[in-house]
C-alpha positions in Angstrom: 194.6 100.2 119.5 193.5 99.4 123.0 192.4 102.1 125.8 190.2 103.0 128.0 187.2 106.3 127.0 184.4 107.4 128.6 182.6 111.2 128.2 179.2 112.1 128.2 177.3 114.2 125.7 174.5 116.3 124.7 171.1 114.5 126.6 172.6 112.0 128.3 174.4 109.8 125.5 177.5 107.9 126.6 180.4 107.7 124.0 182.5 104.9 125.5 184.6 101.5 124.1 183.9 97.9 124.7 187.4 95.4 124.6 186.7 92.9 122.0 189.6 90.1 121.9 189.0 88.4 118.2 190.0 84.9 117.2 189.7 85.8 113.8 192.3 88.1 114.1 194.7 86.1 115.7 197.6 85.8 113.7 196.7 87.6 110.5 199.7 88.4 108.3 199.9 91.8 108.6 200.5 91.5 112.6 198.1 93.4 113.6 196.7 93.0 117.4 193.3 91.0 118.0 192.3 92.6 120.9 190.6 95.9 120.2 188.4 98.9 121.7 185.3 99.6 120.2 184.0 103.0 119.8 180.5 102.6 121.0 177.7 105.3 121.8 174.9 104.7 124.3 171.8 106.5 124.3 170.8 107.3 127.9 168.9 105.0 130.0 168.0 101.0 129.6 169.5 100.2 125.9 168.0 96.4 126.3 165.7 95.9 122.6 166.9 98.4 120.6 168.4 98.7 117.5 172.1 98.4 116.9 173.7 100.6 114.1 177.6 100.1 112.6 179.1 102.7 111.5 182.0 101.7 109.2 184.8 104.3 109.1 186.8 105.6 105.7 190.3 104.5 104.9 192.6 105.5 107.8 189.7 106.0 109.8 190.2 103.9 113.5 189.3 103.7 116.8 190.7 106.2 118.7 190.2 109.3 115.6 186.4 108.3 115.6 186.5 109.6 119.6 188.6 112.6 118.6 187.4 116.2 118.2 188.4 117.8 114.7 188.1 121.4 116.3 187.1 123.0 119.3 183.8 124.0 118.1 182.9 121.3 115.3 181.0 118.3 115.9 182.5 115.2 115.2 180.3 112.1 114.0 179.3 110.4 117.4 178.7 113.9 119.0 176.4 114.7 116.0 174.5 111.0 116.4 173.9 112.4 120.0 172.2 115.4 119.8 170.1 114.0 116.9 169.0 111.4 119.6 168.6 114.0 122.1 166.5 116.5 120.1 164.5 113.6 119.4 165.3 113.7 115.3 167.0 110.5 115.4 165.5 107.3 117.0 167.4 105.6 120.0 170.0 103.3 119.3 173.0 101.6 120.0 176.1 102.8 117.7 179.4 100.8 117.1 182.3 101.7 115.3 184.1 98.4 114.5 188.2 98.6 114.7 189.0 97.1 111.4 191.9 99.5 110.7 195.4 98.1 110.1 199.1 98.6 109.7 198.3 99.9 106.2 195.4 101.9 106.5 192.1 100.0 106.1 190.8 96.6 105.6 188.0 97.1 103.1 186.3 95.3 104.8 187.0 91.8 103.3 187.9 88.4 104.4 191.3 88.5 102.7 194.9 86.4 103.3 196.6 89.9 103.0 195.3 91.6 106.2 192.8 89.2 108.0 189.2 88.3 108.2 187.4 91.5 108.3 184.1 90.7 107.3 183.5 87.8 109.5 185.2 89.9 112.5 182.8 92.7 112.3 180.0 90.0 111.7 180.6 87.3 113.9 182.7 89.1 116.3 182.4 92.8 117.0 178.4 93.5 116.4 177.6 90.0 118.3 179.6 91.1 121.4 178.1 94.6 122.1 174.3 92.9 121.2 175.1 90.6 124.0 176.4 93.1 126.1 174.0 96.1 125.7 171.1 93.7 124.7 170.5 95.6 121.8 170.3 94.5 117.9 169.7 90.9 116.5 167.4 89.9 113.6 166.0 92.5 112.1 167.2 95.6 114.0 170.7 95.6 112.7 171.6 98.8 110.6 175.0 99.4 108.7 176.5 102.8 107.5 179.8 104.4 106.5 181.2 106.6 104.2 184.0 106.2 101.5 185.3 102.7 102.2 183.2 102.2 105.1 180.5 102.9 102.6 181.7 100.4 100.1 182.0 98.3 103.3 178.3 98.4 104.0 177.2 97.5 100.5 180.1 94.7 100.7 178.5 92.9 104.2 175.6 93.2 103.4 175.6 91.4 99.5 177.7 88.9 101.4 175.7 88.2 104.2 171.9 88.8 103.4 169.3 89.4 105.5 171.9 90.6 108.5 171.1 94.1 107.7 167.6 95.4 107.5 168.7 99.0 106.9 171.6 100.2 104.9 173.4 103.7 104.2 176.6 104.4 102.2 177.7 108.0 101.7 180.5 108.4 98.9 181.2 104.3 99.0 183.7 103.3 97.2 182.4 102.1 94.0 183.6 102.4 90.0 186.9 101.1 90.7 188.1 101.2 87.0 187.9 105.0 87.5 188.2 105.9 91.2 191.3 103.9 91.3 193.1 104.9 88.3 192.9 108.4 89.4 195.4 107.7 92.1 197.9 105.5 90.6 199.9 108.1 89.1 200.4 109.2 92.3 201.4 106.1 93.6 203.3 105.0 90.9 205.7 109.1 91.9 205.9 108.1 95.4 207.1 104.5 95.1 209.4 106.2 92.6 210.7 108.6 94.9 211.3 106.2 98.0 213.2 103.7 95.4 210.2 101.2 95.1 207.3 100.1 97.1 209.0 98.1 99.6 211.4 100.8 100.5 208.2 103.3 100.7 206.5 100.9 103.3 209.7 101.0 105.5 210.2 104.8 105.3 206.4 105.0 106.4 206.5 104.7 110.2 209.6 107.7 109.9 207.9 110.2 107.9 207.4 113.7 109.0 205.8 114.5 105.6 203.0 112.9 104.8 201.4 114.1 101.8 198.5 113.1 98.7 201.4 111.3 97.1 202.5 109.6 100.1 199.0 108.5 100.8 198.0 107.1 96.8 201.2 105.4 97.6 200.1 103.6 100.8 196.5 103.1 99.5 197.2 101.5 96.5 199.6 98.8 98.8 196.4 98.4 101.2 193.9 98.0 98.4 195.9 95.4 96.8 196.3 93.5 100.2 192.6 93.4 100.5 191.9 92.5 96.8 195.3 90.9 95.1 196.6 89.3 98.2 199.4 87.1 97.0 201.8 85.9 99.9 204.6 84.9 97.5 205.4 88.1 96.5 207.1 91.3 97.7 204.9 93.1 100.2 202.5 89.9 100.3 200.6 91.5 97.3 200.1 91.5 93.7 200.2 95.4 92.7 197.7 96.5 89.6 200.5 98.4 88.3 204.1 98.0 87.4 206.2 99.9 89.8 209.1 100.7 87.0 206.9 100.8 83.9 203.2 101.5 85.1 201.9 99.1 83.0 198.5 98.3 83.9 198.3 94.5 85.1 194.8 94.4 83.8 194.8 90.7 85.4 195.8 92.0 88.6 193.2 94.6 88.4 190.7 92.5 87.0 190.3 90.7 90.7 189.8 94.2 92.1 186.8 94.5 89.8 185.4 91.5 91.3 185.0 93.5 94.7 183.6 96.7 92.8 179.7 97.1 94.1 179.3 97.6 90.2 180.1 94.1 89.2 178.9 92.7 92.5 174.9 93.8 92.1 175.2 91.6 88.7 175.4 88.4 90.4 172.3 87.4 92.2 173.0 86.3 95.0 174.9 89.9 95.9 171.8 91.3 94.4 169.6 89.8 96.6 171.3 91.2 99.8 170.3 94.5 98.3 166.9 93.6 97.2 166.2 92.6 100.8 167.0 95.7 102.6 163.9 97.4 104.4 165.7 100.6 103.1 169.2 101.2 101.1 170.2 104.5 101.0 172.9 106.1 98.9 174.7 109.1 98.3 177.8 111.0 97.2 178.7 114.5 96.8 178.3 116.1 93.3 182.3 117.4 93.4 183.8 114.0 95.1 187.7 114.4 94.6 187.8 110.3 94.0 184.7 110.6 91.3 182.6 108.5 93.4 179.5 110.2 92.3 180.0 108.5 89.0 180.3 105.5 90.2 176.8 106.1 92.2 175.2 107.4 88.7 175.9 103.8 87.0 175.1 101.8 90.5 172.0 103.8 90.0 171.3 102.9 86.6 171.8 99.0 87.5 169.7 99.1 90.4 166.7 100.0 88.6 167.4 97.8 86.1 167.6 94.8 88.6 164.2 96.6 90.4 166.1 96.7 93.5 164.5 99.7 95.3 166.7 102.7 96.3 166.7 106.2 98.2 170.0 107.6 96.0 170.5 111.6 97.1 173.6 113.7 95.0 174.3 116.0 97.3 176.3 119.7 96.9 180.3 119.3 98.5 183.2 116.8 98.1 184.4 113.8 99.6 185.7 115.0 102.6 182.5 117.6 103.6 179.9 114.6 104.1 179.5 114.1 108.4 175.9 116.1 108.0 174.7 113.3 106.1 174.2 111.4 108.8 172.4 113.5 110.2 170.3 112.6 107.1 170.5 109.2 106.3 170.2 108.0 110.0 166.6 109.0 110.9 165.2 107.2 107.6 167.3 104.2 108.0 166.7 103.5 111.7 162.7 104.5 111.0 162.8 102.2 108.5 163.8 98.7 110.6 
């Protein structure tokens, strides 16, 4: 989505967007456009040398619902970042919420044939353009946090790509795939069921005027799979973990997701070490999460102190969808910590 925002809040702090036209982008299969706004927040006054913070949305997060107001009187995410700066809890910074949304809800993410080259986009792309033109960030004062797959997101870029991130935070990340996944595909499995298949469910999408917890496993388990199983020979572009008509596991389908879990990932060494070199990695999850990602944090915990990769790891009271204080949180320790 591409538009024009500019509003200023508490102290001084500018919450505008920056155009970024990708090349990486360009023609990805899902036809998504290239040429994005950027959410970005400016701390008042000269921004030149100071750290630069992504903030990866959830799953149907985007650009345009990261500027919107939830209520009247709530604070959203960026206005919370603000008057954290302004009552001088929160370090100055430079704060970018990269559009990597798509058609289907969410990238992950991921470098994959089934939506587009997410992870070098945000790296190569997004953050580089507003460093160059806030001259903010580079080496060493580059800090990445999100929640639920924007969480898993953070953990994913910076295993891939170590020593790009000094700092990382992941609230609720998505993690323990083998059970925060299989809790929705029953759910899936109903609404592809009731739209007569997964095809017809994708082309019913844009028409909907109900759009409920079924209709969104359904959607989510098509966008996980085109991020994780892309196959451009099949229906829909993607090999599903589950068989629409039987809902037979395809444990080899669902194997390859597993090779994206941050479970499995931390194993390999090289992923490990883009942890292990983190000034600070900070994790949390709520103790109720509706997708069970506090489990998944309780056996990433176990592994990380097996591998003696250091960690801040907080289980906090609340679900999944109660976690935009934790910023509030996490931020001040990770920025203090670059």
């Amino acid at each position: 989505m591409l538009f024009e925002y500019r509003r200023e809040l508490t102290g001084g702090a500018v919450l505008t967007t920056l155009d970024v036209d990708s090349e990486l982008l360009r023609g990805n299969a899902l036809g998504d456009p290239s040429k994005r706004s950027q959410p970005v927040l400016l701390p008042p006054g000269d921004t030149s040398g100071l750290p630069i913070v992504a903030v990866l949305v959830g799953y149907t997060g985007f650009n345009h619902k990261v500027l919107n107001k939830g209520s009247m009187w709530g604070e959203n995410v960026p206005e919370r970042i603000a008057r954290g700066m302004a009552s001088g809890a929160l370090p100055p910074a430079v704060f970018v919420w990269p559009a990597a949304e798509t058609k289907l809800g969410g990238s992950q993410y991921v470098d994959s044939a089934g939506t587009g080259k997410y992870q070098s986009y945000v790296l190569d792309e997004v953050i580089p353009a507003v460093e160059q033109h806030f001259e903010c960030g580079g080496d060493g004062k580059r800090v990445v946090v999100g929640k639920s797959s924007g969480g898993f997101g953070a953990l994913s870029l910076a295993m891939r790509r170590p020593g790009y991130f000094s700092a990382l935070g992941s609230h609720a990340g998505d993690m323990g795939f083998d059970m925060s996944h299989f809790r929705g595909f029953a759910d899936a499995l109903n609404c592809w069921a009731k739209y007569g298949g997964p095809e017809e469910f994708v082309k019913a999408l844009p028409e909907l005027e109900n759009f409920g917890h079924m209709e969104h496993a359904g959607i989510e388990g098509i966008a996980m799979a085109s991020c994780y199983s892309p196959n451009p020979s099949a229906p829909l572009g993607v090999d599903l973990p589950i068989d629409p008509s039987t809902g037979e596991i395809r444990h080899d389908v669902f194997d390859g997701w597993l090779q994206y879990d941050p479970l499995r990932m931390v194993e390999q060494p090289e992923f490990a070490q883009g942890l292990r070199d983190l000034k600070l990695l900070y994790l949390d999850a709520g103790e109720t999460d509706e997708f069970a990602l506090q489990w998944g944090l309780k056996r990433l915990q176990v592994k990380l102190t097996e591998l003696d990769i250091p960690a801040h790891i907080e289980f906090c009271k609340g679900g999944h969808f109660t976690l935009d204080s934790r910023y509030e949180v996490s931020l001040p320790k990770l920025l203090s910590a670059i």
